[in-house]
N, CA, C and O of each residue as an XYZ file, in Angstrom:
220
protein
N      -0.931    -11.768    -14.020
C      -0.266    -11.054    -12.940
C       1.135    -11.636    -12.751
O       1.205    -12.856    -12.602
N       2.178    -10.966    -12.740
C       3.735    -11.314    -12.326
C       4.103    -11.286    -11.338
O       4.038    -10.212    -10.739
N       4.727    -12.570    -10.619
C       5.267    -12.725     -9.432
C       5.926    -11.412     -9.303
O       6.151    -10.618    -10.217
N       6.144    -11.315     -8.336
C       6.416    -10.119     -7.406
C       7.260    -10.548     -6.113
O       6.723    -11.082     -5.143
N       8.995    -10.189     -6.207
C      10.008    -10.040     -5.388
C       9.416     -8.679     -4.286
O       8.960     -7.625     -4.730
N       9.540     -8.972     -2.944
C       9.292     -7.617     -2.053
C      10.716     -7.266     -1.405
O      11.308     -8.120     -0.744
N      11.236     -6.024     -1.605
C      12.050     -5.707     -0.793
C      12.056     -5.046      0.698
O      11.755     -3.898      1.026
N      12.400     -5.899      1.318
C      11.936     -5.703      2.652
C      13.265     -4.782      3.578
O      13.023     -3.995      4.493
N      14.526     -5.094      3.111
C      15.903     -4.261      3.413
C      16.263     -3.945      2.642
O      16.335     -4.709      1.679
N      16.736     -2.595      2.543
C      17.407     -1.832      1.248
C      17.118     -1.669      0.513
O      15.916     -1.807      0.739
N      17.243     -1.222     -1.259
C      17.166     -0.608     -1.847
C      16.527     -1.549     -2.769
O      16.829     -2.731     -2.597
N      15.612     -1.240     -3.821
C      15.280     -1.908     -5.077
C      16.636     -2.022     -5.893
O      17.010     -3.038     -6.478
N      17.511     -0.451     -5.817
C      18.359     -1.219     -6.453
C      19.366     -2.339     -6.437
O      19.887     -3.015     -7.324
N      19.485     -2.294     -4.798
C      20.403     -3.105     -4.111
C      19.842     -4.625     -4.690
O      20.659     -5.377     -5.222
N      18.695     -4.950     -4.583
C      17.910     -6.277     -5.037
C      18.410     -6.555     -6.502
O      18.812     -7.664     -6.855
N      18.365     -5.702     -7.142
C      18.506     -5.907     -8.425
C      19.719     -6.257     -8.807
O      19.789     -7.066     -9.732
N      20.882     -5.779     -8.244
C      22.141     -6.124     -8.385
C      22.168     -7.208     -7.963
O      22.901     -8.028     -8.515
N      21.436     -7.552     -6.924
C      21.434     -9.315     -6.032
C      21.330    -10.213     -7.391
O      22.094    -11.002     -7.947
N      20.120     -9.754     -7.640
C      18.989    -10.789     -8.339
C      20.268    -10.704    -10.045
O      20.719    -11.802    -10.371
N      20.572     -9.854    -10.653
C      21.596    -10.127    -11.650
C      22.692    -11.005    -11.435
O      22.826    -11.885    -12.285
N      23.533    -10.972    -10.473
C      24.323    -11.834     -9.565
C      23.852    -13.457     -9.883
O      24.591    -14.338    -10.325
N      22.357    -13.588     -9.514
C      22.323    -14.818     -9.225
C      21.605    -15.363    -10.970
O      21.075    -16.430    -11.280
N      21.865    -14.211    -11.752
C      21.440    -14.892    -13.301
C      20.213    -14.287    -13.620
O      19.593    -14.832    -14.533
N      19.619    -13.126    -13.009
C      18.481    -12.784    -13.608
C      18.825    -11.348    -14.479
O      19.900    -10.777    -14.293
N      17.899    -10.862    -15.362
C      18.015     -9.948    -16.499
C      17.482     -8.663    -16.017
O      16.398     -9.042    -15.574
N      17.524     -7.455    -15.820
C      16.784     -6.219    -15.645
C      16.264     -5.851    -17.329
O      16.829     -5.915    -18.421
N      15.388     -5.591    -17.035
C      14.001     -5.150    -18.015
C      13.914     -3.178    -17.865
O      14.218     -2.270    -18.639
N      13.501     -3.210    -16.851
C      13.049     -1.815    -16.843
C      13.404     -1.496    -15.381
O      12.935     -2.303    -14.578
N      14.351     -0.189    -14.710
C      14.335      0.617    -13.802
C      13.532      1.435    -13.387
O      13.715      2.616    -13.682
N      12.566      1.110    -12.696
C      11.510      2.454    -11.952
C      12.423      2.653    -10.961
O      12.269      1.695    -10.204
N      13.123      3.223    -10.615
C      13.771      3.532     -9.204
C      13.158      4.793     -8.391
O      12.602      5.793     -8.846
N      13.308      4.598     -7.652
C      13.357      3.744     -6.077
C      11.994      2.853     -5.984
O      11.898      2.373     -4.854
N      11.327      2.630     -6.509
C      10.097      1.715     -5.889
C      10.038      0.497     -6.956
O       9.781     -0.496     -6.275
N      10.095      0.316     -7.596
C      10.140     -0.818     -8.638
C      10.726     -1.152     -9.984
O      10.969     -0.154    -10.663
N      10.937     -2.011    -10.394
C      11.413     -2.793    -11.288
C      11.067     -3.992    -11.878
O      10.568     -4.807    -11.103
N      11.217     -4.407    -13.284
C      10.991     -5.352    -14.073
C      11.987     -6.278    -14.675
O      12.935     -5.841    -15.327
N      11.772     -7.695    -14.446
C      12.981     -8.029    -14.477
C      12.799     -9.589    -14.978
O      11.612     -9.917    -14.982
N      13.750    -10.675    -15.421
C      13.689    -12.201    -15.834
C      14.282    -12.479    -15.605
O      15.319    -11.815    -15.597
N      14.223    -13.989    -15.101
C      14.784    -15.020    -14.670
C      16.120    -15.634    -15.755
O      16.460    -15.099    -16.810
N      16.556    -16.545    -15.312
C      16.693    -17.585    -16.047
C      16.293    -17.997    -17.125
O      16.864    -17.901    -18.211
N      15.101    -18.571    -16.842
C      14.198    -19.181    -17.798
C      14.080    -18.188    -18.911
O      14.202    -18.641    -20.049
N      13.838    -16.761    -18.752
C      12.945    -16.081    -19.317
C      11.533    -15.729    -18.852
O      10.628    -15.550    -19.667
N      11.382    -15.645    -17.716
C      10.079    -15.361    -16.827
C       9.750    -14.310    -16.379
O      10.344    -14.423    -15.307
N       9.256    -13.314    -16.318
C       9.153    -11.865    -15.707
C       8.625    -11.725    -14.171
O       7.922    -12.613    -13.688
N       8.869    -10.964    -13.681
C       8.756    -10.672    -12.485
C       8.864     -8.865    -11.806
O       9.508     -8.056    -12.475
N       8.482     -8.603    -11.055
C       8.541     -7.672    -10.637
C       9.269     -7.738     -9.584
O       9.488     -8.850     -9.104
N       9.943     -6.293     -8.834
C      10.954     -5.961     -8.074
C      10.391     -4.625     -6.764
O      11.035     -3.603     -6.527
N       9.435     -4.908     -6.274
C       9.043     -3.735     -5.340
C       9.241     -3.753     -4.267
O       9.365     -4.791     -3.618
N       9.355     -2.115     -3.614
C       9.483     -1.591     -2.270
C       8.073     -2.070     -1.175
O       6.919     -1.903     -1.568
N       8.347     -2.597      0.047
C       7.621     -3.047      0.702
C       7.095     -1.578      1.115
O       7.845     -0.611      1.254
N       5.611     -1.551      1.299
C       5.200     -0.554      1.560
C       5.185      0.343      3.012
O       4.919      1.503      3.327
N       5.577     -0.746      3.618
C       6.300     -0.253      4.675
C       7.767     -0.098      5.480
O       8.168      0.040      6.636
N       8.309     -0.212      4.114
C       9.743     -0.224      4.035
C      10.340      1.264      4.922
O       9.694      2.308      5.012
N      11.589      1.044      5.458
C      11.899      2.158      6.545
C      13.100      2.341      5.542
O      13.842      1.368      5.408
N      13.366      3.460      4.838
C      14.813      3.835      4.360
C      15.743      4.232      5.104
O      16.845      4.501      4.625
């Protein structure tokens, strides 16, 4: 199972631009609800919409 980023404000994509910023890789765009993505290291992770997220 892959750690899992929750977006709790704004957009998955908005996160994703964060998370590149700070050195991580995008993998795969599901937009608007999720994404696949690596670290640094090379570690995978996921990128999802909190399910009770208010757009």
């Amino acid at each position: 199972m892959l750690p899992v980023v929750t977006v709790l404000v704004g957009t998955v994509a908005e996160q994703v631009q964060t998370l590149i910023a700070k050195g991580a890789s995008l993998v795969e765009l599901h937009d608007p609800m999720e994404a696949l993505m690596t670290d640094p290291e090379g570690n995978r992770f996921r990128v999802v919409l909190d399910p009770d997220h208010e757009a």
